[in-house]
C-alpha positions in Angstrom: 22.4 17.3 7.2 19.4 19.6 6.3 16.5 19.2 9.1 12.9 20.3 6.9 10.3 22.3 8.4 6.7 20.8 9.1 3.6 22.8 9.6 0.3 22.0 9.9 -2.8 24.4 10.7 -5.9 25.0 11.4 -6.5 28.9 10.2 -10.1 30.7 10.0 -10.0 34.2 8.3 -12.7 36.5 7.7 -14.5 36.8 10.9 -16.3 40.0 12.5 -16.6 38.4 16.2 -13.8 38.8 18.9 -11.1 36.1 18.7 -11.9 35.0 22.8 -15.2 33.6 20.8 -13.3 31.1 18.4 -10.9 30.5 20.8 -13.8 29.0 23.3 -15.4 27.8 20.9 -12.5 25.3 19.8 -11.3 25.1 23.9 -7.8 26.1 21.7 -5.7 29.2 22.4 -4.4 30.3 19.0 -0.7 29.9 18.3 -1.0 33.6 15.9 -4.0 36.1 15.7 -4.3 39.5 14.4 -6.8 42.2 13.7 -8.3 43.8 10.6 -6.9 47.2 10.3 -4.0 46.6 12.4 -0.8 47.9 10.3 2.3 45.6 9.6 5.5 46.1 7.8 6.7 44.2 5.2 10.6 44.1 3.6 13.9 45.0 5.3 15.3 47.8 8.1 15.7 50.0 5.3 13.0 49.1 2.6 9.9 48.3 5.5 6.6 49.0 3.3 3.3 49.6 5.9 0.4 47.7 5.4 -3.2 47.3 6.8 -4.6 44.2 7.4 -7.5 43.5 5.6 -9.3 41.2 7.8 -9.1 39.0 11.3 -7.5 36.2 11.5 -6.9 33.2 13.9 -4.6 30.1 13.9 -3.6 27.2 16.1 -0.8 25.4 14.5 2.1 22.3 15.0 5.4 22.7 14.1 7.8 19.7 13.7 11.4 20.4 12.5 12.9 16.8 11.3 13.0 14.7 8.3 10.2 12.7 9.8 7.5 11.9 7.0 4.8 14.1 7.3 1.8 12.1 7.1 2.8 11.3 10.6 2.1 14.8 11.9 -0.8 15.5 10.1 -2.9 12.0 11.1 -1.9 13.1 14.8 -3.0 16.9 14.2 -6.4 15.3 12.7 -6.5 12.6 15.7 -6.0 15.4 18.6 -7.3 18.7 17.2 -9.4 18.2 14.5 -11.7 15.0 15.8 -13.0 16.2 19.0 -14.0 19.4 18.1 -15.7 18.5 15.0 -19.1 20.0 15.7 -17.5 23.3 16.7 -15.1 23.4 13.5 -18.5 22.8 11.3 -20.2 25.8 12.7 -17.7 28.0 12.4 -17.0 26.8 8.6 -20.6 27.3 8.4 -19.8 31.1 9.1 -16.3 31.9 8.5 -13.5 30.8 5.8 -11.5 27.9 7.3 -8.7 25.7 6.4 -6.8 23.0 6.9 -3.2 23.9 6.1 0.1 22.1 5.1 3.1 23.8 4.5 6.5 22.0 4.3 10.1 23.9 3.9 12.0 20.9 2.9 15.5 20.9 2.3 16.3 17.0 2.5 14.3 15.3 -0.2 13.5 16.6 -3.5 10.6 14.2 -3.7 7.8 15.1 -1.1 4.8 13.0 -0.7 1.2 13.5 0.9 -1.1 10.5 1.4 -4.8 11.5 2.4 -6.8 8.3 3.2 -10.5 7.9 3.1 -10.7 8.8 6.7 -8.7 11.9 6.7 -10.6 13.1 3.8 -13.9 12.5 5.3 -12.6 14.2 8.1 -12.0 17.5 6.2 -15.6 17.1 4.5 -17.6 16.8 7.6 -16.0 19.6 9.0 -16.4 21.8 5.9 -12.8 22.3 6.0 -10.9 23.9 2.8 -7.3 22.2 2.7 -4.6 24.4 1.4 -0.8 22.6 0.6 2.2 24.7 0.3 5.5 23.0 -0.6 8.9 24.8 -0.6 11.2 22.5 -1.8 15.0 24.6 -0.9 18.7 24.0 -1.3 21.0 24.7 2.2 21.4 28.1 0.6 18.0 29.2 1.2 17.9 28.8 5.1 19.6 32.1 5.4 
């Protein structure tokens, strides 16, 4: 059986303050950060292409690999992450680009599904959150 991938996020981009501010701002230590200008590859061993990032960026996210439905995940993520740092989250979207994210790599269902009630969406609004949904819907195959 195929297990699907679940991630939600809370990611701000576009900063020019040190990542120690967001991060006690929030009372959150970011799950991924990097810097702008710091250089990255890109592509295999053999074809790696350098890049330079373009600008900072931090992210605290939850991962959940099952065929669980994800509405599940993402009412908890608003419940324990979102909620009680509201006022924080609204002055940094007051500054910075921020979003609530969604991805899903699902490989068992070929029918996803997102429900957003009124209070999850009045959640996002009075934080001044964007919300940004990526769905990868894969065969077995495309795990490798």
């Amino acid at each position: 059986m195929s297990i699907n991938e679940n991630i939600i996020e809370l990611k701000i981009f576009d900063f020019d303050t040190d990542h120690r501010f967001i991060s006690d701002l929030l009372g959150l230590n970011p799950t991924r950060t990097w810097t702008k200008g710091e250089e990255y590859f890109i592509g295999n061993k053999r074809n790696k292409i350098k890049k330079t990032r373009k600008e900072n960026y931090w992210v605290y996210n939850s991962i959940n690999v099952s065929n669980d439905w994800i509405g599940y995940q993402i009412d908890k993520f608003l419940e324990d992450i979102i909620v009680p740092r509201k006022e924080a989250i609204k002055r940094i979207t007051e500054q910075f680009h921020t979003e609530f994210s969604i991805v899903q790599y699902i490989y068992d269902s070929c029918n996803p599904g997102l429900y957003f009630d009124k209070k999850a969406i009045k959640i996002l609004n009075e934080c001044g959150l964007e919300l940004n949904i990526d769905l990868y819907v894969l065969t077995e195959a495309d795990k490798d």
